[in-house]
N, C-alpha and C positions, 0 to 999 in steps of 0.2 A: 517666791513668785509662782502664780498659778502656770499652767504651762503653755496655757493660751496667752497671756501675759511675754514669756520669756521666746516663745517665735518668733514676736514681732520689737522685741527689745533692739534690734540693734540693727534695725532697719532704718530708715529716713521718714521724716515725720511720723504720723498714728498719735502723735502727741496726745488727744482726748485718752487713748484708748492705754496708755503707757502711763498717763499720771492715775487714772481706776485701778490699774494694776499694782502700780505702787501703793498706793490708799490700803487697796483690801491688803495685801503682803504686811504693812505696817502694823494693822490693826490684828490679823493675827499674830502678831509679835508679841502686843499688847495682853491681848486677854491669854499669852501663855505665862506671864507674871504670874497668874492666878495657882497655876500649876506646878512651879518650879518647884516647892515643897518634897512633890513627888518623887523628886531624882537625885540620886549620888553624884552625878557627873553632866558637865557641860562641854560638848564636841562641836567649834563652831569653825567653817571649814570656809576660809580668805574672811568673808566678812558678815558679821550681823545679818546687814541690811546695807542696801546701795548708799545710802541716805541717812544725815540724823545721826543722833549721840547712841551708841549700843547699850541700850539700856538693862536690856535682856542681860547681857553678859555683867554687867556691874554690878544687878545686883545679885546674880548667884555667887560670881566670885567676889566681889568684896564684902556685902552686906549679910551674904547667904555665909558666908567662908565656906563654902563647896569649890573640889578642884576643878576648875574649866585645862581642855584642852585646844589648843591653838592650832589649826591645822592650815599651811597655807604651799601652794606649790607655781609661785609668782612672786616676782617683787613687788607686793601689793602698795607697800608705802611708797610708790613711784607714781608721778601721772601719768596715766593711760588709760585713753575712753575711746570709745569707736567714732567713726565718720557721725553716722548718725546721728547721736548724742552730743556732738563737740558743745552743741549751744546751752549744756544745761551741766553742763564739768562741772563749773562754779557749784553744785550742791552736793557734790561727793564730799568726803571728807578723808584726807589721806592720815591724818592723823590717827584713826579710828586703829587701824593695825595694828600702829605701836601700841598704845592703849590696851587690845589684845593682847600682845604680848607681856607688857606691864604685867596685868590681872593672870596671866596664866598657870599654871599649875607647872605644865610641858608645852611648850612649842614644839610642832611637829614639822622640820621642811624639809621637801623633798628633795634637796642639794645641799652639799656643804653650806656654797655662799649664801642661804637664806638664812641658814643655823648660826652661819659666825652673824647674821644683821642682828638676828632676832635675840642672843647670846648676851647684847648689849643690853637688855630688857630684861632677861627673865633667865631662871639659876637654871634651868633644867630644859635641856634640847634633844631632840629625839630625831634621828635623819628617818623617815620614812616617804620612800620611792612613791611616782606613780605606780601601778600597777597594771596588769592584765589576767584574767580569768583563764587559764590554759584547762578549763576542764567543759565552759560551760560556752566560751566565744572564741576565742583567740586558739584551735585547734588544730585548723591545718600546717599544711609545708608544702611551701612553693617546690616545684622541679624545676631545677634550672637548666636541665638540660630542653626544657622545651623554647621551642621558637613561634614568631618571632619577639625577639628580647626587648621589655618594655622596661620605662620608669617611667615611677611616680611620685606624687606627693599628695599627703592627706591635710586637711588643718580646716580652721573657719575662716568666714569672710576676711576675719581679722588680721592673721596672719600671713593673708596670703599675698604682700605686700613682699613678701621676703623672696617672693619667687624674682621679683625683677632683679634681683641683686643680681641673677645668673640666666637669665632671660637671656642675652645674646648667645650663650655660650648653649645653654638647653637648643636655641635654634638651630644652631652651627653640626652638633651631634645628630639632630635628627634628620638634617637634610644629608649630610655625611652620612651617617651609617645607617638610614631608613629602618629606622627604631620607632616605636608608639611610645607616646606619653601620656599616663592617664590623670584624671587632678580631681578628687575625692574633696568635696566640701558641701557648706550648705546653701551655697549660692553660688553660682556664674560668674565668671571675671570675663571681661571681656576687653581686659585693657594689658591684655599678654601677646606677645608680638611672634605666638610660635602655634603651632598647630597642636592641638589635644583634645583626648575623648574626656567629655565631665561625665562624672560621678553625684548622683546627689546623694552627699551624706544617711545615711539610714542607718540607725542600729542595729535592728536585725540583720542586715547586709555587711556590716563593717567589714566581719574578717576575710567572707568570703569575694569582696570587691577588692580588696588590698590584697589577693594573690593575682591579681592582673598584672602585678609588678614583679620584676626582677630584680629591680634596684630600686628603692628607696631614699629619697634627700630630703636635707634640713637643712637649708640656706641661712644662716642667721649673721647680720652686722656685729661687729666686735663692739658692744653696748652697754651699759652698765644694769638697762633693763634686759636683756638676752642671758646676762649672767645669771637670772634670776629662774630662766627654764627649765623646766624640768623632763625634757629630754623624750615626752609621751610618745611622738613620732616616731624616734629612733627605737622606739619598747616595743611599739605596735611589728613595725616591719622587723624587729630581730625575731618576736617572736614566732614569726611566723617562718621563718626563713629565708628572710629578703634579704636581701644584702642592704647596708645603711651605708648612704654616703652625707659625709656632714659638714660646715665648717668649724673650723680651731675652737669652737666658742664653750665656754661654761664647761656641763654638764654632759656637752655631746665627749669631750675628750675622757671622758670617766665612762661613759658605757658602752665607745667604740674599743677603746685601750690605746693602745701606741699600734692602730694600725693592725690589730688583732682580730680584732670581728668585723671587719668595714673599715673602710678610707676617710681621713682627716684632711681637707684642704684648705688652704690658705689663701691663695688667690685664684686666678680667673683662669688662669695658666693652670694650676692643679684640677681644677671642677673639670674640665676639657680632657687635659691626658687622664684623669684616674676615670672617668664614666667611659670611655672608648677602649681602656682598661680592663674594664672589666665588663662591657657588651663581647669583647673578640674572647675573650676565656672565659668558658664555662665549668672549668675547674676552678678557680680561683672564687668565684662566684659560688659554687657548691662547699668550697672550706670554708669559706665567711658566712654561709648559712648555716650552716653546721655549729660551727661552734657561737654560732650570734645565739640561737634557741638554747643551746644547752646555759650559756650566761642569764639568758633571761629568765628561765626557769628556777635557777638558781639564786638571783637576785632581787628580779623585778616581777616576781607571779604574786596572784592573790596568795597562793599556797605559798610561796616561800614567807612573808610577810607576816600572815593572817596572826599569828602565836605571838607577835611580835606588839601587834597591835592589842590583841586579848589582854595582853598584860598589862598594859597601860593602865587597866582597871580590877588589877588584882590586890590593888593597897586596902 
């Protein structure tokens, strides 16, 4: 999709303005038929296209027998569509994934549990992480010894649904321990029951708006779509030197540790004592920065990855 197209995707109506968009997306799809000839390899990253049978990909990898790789960092085979869009779900096709994965060469996902889905599909899995740039965005580090001690939370419209899960408990700490809460996204919520400074998302801003924070959360429902996350929040704020607080779920228990680089919580009762936790120490707060960037450096950077990914296309 062009990028004026994709601003307004996931908005409420604009309907004329979102089926042009799809139209034109399609039809470049099409006239790249023409060109497929030109390339050894096929890198198609969650899906095709929104819409419609992946034509593109069937026939490089079955008719072409060129290797496609599958790259996906969501449980894409699951329903899930935004507010927005709820009235036009009916035209996704969730089949399309498997399918992917079928024709694939390699499956690439960014957690275990995407690899063991996709495993069922296709001979060859490849676990690669989100990622972050530590040379070119992702540069700073927070001090935690300055005041006064905020948390935050980054994410889109989409997922910022996961904040009420701990909405009462987020209000209780801030009126308690007269702390700032900042909330990084591309739109306004205005249906949160706790006082915070917004952020509008911007790229160029990213890393340096996310050290407004001391502490960093990832609220997520124990879900069989959540198992599917790939943990990008928790990468953004380790690497920077936030402290990540998260729930039990997925992917966040593999890049916090057992309580190694950031706090694991379970219920309502944990979100409350571990964030109060670690507002009143700023020691504890500076070990969990510490060793959160040295983890993500090592694991989850373009540079740890990059050779990783190169080789994919070394056969």
């Amino acid at each position: 999709m062009a990028e004026n197209t994709w601003e307004i995707l996931y908005l409420k109506g604009k309907w004329f303005k979102k089926i042009h968009g799809l139209i034109f997306g399609l039809m470049n799809r099409f006239f790249l038929l023409f060109s497929l000839h030109k390339y050894d390899f096929l890198l198609v990253h969650r899906e095709e296209s929104p819409v419609g049978f992946p034509f593109l990909s069937f026939t490089f990898a079955m008719l072409s027998k060129k290797p496609l790789y599958y790259d996906f960092d969501d449980a894409v085979w699951m329903s899930n569509v935004s507010k927005g869009n709820k009235k036009v779900e009916f035209l996704k096709n969730y089949k399309n994934p498997i399918r992917l994965m079928k024709w694939a060469h390699t499956c690439l996902g960014g957690n275990t549990y995407l690899n063991n889905f996709a495993s069922n599909y296709c001979d060859k899995t490849l676990f690669l992480p989100s990622v972050v740039d530590l040379e070119h965005s992702h540069r700073g580090s927070k001090k935690q010894d300055k005041n006064p001690v905020a948390i935050g939370w980054t994410g889109s419209h989409s997922t910022v649904k996961y904040l009420k899960n701990v909405e009462s408990i987020i209000k209780e700490v801030l009126q308690e321990k007269k702390v700032e809460f900042f909330l990084i996204s591309d739109q306004q919520e205005e249906n949160l029951n706790f006082d915070y400074t917004f952020i509008k998302w911007n790229k160029d801003n990213e890393a340096k708006d996310l050290l407004n924070f001391h502490i960093g959360i990832m609220p997520l429902p124990d879900e069989e779509w959540t198992k599917g996350k790939c943990g990008f929040k928790l990468i953004q704020y380790m690497s920077l030197g936030i402290v990540p607080v998260a729930s039990k779920v997925g992917v966040n228990k593999d890049i916090i540790g057992n309580n190694e680089r950031g706090l694991l919580c379970n219920s309502k009762n944990d979100w409350k004592k571990t964030l109060i936790q670690l507002i009143e120490n700023s020691e504890m707060r500076r070990n969990f920065g510490a060793k959160s960037k040295k983890f993500i450096a090592k694991n989850y950077s373009v540079q740890s990855q990059v050779n990783k990914f190169l080789l994919l296309f070394a056969d």
